[in-house]
N, CA, C and O of each residue as an XYZ file, in Angstrom:
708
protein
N      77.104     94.045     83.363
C      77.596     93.262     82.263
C      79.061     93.616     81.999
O      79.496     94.767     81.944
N      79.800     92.450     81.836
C      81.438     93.024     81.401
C      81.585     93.242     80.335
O      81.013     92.552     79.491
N      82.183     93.997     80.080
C      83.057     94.779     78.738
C      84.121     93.781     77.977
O      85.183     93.478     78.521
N      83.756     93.300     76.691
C      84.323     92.861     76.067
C      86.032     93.188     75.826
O      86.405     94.162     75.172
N      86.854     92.340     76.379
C      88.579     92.831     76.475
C      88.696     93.266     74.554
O      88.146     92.660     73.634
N      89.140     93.870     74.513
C      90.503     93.822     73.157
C      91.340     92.939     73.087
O      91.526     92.288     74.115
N      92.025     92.649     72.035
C      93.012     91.697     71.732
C      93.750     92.178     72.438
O      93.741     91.571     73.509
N      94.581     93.171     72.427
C      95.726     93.451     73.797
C      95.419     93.232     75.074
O      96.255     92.671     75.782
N      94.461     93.536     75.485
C      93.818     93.068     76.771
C      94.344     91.495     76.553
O      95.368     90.848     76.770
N      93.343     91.335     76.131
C      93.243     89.411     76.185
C      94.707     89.099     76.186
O      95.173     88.887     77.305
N      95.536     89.025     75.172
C      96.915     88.614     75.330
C      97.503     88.922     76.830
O      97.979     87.986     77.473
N      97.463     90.300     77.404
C      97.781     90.952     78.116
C      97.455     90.225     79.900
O      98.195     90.259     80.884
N      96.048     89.612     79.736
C      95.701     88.894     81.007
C      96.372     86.990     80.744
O      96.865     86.176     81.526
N      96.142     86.961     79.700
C      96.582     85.605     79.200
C      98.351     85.285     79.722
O      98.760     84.266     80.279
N      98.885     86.098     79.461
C     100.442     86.834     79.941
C     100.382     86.756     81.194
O     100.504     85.653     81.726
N     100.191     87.858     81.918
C      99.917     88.035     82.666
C      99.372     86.535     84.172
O      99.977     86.343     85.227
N      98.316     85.905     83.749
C      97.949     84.926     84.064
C      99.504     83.726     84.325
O     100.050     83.167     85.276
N      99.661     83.812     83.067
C     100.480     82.355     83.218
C     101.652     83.018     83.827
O     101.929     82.433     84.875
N     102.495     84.060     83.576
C     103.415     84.521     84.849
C     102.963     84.625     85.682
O     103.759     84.984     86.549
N     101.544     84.462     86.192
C     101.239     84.579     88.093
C     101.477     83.139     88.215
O     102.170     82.698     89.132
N     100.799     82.202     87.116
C     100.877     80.780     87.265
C     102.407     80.049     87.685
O     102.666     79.183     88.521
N     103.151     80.688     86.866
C     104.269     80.078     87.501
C     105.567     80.787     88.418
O     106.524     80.095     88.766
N     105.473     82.135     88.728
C     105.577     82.385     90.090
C     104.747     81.503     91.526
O     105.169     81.409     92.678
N     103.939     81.155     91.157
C     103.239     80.447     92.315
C     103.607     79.184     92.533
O     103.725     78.678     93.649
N     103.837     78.533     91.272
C     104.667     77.430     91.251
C     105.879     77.490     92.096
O     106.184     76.865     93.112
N     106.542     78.476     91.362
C     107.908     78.527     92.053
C     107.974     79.204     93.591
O     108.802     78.706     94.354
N     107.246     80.178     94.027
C     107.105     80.168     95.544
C     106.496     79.057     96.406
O     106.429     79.155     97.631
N     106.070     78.035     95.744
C     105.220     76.836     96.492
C     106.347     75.927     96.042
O     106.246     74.822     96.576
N     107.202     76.019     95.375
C     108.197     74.935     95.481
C     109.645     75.188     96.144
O     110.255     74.317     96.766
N     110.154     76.619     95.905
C     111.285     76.830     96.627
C     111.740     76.276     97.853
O     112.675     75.547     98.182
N     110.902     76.777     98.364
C     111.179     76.315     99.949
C     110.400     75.851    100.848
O     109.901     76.689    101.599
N     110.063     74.461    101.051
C     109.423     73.649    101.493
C     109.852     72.546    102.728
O     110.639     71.602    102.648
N     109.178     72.932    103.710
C     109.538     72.510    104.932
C     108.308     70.892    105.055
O     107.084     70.780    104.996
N     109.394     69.943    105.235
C     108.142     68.896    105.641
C     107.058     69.141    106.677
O     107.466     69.958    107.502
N     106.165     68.840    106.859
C     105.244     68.344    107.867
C     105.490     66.997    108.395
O     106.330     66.206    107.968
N     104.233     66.717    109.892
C     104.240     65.576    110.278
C     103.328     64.787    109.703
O     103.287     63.558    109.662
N     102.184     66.043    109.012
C     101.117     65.097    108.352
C     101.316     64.913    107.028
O     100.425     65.036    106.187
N     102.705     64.557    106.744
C     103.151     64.201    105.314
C     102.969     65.544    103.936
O     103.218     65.333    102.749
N     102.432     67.011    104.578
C     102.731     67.899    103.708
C     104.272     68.641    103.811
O     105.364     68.175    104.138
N     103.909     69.832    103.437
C     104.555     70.677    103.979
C     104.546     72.347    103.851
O     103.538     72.848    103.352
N     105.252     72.915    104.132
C     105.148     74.565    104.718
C     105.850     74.973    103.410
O     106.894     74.446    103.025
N     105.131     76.052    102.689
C     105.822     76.698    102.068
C     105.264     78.085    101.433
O     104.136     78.339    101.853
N     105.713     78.915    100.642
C     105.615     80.049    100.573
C     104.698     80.568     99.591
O     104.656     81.783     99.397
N     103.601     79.389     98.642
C     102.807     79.773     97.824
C     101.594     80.698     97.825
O     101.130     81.413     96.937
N     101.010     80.349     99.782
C     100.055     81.213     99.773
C     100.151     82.974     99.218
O      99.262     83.673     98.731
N     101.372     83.251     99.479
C     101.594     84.283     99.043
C     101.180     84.946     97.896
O     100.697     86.078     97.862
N     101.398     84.163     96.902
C     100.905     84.588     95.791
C      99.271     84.175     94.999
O      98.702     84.607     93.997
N      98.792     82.749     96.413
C      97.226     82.431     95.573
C      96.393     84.013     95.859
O      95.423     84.390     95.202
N      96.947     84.682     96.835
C      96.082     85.776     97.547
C      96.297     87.282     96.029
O      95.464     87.932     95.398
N      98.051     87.246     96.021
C      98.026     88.301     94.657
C      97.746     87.809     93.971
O      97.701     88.641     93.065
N      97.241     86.278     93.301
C      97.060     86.243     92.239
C      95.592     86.725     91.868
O      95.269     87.178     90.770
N      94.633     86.526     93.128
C      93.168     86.942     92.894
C      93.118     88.620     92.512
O      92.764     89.184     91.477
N      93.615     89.142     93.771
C      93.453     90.443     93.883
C      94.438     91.417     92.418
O      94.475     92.640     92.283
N      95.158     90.299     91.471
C      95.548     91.716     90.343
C      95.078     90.759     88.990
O      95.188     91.207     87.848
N      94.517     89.324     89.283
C      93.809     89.140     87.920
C      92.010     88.791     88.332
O      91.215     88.586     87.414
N      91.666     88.772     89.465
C      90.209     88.807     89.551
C      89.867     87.673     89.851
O      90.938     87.074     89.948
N      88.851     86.789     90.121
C      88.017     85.941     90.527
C      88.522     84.600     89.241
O      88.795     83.472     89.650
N      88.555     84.781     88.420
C      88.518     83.247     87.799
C      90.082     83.063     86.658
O      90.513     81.945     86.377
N      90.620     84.127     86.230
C      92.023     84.050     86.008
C      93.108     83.851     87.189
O      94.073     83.100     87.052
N      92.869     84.557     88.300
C      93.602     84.380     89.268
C      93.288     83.218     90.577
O      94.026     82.915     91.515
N      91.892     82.713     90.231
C      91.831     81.692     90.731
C      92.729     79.881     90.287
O      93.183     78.894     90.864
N      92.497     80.497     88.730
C      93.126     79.414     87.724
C      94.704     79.340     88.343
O      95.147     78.360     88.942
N      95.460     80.594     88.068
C      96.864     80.834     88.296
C      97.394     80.373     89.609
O      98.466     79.776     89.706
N      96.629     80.659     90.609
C      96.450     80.059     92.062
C      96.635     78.169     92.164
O      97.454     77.261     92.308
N      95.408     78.434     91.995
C      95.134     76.562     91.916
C      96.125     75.866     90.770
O      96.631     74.832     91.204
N      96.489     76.174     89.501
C      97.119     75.551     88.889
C      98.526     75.823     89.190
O      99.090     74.733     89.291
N      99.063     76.454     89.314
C     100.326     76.699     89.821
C     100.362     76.128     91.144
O     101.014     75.088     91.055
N     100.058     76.270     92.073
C     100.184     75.319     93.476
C     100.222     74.249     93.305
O     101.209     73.668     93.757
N      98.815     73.159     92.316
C      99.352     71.540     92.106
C     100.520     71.279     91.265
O     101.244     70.324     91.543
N     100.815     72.151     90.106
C     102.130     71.744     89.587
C     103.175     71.711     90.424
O     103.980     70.791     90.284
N     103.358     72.591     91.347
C     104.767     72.442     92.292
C     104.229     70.737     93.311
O     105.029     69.877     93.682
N     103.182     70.720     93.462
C     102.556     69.422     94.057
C     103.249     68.226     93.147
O     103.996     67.360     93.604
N     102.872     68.351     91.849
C     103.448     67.561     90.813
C     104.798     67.223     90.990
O     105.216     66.090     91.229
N     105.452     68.223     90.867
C     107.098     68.369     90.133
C     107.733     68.230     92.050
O     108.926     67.937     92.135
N     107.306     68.343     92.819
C     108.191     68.103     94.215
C     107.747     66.914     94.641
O     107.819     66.753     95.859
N     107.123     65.655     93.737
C     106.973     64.784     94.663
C     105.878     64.394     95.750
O     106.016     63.542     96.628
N     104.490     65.385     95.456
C     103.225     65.185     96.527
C     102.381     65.375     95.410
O     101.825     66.455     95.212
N     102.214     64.134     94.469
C     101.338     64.099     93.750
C      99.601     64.031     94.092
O      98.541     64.496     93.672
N      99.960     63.408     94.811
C      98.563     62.504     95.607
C      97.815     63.591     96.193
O      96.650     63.514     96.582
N      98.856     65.012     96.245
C      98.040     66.030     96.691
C      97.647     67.158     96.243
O      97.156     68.094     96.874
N      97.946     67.034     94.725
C      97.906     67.978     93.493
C      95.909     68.207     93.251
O      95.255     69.250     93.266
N      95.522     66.986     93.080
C      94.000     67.357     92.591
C      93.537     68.356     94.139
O      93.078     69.469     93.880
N      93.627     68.062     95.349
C      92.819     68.856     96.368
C      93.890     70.297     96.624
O      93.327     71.237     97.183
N      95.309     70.493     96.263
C      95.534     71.700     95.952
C      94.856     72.411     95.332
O      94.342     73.390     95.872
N      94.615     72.058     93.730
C      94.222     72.509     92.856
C      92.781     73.456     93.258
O      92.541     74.620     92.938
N      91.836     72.381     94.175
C      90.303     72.842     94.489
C      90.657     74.008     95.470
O      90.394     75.188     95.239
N      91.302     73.528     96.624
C      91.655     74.799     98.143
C      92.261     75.627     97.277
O      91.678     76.710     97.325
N      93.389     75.649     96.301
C      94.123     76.966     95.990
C      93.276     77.688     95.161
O      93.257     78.914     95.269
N      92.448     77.025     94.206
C      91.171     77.906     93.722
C      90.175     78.502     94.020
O      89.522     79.444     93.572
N      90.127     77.678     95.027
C      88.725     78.573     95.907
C      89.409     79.484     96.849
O      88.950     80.624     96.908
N      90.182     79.261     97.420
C      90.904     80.491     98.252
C      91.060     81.704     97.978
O      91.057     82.677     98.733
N      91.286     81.599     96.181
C      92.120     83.213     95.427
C      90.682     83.378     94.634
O      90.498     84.494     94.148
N      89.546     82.306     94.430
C      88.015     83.024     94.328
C      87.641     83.438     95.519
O      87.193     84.584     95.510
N      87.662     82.986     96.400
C      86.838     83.766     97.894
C      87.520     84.809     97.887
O      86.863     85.798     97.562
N      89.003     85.067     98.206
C      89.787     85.848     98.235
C      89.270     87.398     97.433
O      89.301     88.518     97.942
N      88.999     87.179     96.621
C      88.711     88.213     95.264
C      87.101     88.612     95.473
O      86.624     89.737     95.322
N      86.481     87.552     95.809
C      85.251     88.307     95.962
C      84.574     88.892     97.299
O      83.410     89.273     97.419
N      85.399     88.874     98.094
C      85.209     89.164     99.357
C      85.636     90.502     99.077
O      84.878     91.428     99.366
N      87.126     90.799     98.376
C      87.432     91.978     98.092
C      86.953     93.031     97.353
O      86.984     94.253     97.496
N      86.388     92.092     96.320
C      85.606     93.285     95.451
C      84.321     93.082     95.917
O      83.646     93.595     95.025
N      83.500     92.629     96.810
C      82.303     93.134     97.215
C      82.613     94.296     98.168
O      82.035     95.370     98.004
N      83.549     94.115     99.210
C      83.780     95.084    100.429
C      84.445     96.243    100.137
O      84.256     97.075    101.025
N      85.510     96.836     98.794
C      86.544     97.355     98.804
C      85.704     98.532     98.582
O      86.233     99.444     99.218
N      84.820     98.889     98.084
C      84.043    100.103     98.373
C      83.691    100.931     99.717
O      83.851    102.141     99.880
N      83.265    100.160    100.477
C      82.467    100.317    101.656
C      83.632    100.540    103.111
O      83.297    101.099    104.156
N      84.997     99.961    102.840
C      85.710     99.680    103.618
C      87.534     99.770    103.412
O      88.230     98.950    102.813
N      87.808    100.527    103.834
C      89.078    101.083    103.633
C      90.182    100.036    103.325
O      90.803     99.617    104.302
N      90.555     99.493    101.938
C      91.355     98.469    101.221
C      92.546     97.601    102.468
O      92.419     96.427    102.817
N      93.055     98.044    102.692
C      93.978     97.020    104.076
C      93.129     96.207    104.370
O      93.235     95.040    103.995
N      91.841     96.745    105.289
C      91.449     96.196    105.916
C      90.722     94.834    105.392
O      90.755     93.668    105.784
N      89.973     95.585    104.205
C      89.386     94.504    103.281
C      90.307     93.326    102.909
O      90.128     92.130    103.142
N      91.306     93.913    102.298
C      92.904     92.766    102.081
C      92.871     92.362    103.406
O      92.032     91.484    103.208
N      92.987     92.318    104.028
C      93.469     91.523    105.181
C      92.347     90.177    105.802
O      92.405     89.020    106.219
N      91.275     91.353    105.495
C      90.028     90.414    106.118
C      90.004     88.926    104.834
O      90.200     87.747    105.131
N      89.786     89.330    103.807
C      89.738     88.236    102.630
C      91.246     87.739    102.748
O      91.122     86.515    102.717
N      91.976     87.891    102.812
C      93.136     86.723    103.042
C      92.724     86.150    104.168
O      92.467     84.947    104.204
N      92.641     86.739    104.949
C      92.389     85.784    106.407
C      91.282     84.443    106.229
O      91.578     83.378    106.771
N      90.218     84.548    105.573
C      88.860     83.619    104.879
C      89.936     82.435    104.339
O      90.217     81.354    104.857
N      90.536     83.199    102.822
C      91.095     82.251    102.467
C      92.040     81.114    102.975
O      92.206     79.929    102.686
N      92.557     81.956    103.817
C      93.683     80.812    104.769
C      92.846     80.243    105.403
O      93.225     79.074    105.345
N      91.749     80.268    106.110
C      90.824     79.899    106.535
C      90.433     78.487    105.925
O      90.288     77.419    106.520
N      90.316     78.744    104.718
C      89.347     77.819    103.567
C      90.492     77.148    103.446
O      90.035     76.034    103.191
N      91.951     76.985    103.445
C      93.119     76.562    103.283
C      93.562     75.652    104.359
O      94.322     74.701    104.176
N      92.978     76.040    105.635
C      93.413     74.914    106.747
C      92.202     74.142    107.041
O      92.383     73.273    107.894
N      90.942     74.232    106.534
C      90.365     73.571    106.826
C      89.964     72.499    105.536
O      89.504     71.361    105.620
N      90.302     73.273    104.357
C      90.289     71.950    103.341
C      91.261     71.178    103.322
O      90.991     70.023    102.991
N      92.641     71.478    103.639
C      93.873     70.330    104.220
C      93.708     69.723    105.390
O      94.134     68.594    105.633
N      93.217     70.282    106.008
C      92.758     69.036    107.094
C      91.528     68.024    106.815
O      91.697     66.834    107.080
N      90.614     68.352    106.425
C      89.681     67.692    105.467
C      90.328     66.715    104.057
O      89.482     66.014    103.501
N      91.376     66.678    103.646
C      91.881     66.112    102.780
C      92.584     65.159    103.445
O      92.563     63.976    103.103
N      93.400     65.709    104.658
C      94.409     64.696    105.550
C      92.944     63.532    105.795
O      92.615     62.549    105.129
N      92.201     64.258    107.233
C      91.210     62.971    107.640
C      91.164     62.128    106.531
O      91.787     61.096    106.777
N      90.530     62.145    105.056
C      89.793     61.258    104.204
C      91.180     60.621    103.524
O      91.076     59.445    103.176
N      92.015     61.043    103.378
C      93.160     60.540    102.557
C      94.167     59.153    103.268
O      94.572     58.093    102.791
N      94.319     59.932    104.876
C      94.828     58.597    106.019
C      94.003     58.452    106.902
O      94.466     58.186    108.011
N      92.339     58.576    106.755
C      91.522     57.562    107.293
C      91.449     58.112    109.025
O      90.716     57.479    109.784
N      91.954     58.868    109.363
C      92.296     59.728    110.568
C      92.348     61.040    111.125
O      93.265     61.855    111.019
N      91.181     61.163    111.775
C      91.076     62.139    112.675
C      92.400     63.056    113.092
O      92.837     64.163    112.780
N      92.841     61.828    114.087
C      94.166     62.650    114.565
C      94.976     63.537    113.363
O      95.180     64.733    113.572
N      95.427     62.911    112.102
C      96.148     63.674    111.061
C      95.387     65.014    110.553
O      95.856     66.086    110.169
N      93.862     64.513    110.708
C      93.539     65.720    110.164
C      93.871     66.930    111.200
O      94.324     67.977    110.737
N      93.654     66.798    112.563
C      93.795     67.987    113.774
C      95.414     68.517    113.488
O      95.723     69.708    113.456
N      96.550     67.172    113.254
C      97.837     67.277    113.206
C      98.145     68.443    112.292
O      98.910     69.345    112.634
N      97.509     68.402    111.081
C      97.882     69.111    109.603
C      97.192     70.685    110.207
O      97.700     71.660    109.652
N      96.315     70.949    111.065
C      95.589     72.152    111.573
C      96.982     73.542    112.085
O      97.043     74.710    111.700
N      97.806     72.878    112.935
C      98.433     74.036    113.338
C      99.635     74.610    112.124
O      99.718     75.735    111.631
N     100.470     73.427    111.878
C     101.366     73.786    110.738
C     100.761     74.357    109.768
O     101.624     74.955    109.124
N      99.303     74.567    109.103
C      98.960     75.089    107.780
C      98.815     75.926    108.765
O      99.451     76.883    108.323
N      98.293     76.362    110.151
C      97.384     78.102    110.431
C      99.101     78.859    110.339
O      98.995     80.067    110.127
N     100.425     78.445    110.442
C     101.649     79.189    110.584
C     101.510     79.705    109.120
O     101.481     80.899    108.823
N     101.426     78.647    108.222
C     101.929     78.707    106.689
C     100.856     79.790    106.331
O     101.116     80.772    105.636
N      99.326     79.457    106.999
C      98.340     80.688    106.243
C      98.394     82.230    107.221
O      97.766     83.287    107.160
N      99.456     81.714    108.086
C      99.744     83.146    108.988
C     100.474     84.364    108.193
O     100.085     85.523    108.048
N     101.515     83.803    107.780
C     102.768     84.176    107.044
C     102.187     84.393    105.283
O     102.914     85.169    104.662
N     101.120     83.867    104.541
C     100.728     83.537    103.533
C     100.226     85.230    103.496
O     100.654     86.286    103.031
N      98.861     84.679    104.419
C      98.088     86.220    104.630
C      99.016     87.510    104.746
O      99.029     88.483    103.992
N      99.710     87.298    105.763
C     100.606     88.964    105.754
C     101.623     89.309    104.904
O     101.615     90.407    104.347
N     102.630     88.388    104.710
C     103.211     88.883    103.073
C     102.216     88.923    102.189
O     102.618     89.773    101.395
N     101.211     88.568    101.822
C     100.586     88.847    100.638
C      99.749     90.126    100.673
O      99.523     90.709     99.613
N      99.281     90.590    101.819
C      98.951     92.060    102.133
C      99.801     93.158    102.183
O      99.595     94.280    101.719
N     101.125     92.598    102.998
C     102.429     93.303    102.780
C     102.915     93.249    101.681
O     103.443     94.356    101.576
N     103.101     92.716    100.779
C     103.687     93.261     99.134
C     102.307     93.751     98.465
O     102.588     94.847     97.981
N     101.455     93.576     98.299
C     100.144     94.333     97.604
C     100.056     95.593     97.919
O      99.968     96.489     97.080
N     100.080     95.821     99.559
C      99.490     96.914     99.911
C     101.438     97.960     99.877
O     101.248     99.074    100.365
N     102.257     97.863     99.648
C     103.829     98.483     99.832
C     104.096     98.684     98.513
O     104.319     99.827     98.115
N     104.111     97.548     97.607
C     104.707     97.252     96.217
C     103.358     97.619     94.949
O     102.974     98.621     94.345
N     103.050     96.445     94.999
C     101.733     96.291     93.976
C     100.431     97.021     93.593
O      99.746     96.955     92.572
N     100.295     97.761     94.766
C      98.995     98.790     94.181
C      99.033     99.994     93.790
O      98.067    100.712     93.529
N     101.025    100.456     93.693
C     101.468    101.335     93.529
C     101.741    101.444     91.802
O     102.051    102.466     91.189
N     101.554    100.250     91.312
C     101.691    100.095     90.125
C     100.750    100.127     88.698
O     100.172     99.122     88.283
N     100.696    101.520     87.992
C      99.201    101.548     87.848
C      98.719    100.448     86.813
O      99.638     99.722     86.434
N      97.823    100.249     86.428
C      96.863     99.231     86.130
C      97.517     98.011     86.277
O      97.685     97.287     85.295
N      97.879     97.717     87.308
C      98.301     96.155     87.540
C      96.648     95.638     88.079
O      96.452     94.433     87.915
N      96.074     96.027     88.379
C      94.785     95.131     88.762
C      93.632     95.114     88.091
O      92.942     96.111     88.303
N      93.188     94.337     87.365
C      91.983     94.049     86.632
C      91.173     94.021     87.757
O      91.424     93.602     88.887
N      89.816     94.696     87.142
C      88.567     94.810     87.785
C      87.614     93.876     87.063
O      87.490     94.126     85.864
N      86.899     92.829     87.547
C      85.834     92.166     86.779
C      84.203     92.695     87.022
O      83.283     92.166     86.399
């Protein structure tokens, strides 16, 4: 059973939360490389992965997913904001619970690494699943497959590489649920 937060707590993840929310925004909007399948490459995964692993399964899933469709919003790929929203949420929930089931049993890198890897996982195959049904085509969906596995290449290892260098060095930056 979880432990009821305190008001500082609560403010504290609430905070907390919406600065992951819009860092994610802003790494998913900075720098954005088109695609052929009408997306494009950019640097958010980075943070759907910290956002699970230092606010937990359903704050950092929120911060994830909502911050990724707003940069969807505000750059012009509206049409692709609602199925951000679902892949970037479920990514930084799988993400988180993969971690906190295994992080006991299994020496933390490895665990980080393995649960980012899922999530990017869950990330190229729900954008390609969004491409097929959205332009009616196979081919787009296979097309959108290699450009997201680069973006969830690069997603996964900076986001293990600043967690595991920077971020876990910092004490109670990570809520436990």
């Amino acid at each position: 059973m979880k432990e009821k937060l305190s008001s500082n707590e609560q403010i504290r993840l609430l905070t907390l939360t919406g600065v992951l929310t819009a860092l994610t925004t802003v790494a998913t909007f900075v720098i954005q490389i088109p695609t052929p399948s009408k997306g494009y490459i950019n640097l958010g995964d980075t943070l759907v992965n910290l956002c699970a692993w230092i606010l937990g399964g359903g704050y950092g899933a929120f911060a994830a997913g909502f911050g990724s469709a707003l940069s969807d919003l505000i750059s012009g790929y509206a049409i692709y904001a609602p199925a951000t929203f679902v892949i970037k949420f479920l990514m930084a929930f799988v993400s988180f619970e993969i971690f906190h089931a295994l992080e006991k049993k299994f020496p933390s890198l490895w665990v980080r690494i393995f649960s980012a890897v899922i999530a990017e996982l869950i990330m190229i195959t729900g954008y390609a699943l969004f491409a097929g049904i959205l332009y009616g085509s196979v081919e787009t969906a296979w097309v959108s497959i290699p450009e997201n596995a680069v973006q969830g290449i690069f997603g996964a290892g900076a986001s293990v590489t600043l967690y595991e260098l920077i971020l876990k060095r910092i004490p109670q930056l990570r809520k436990k649920d």
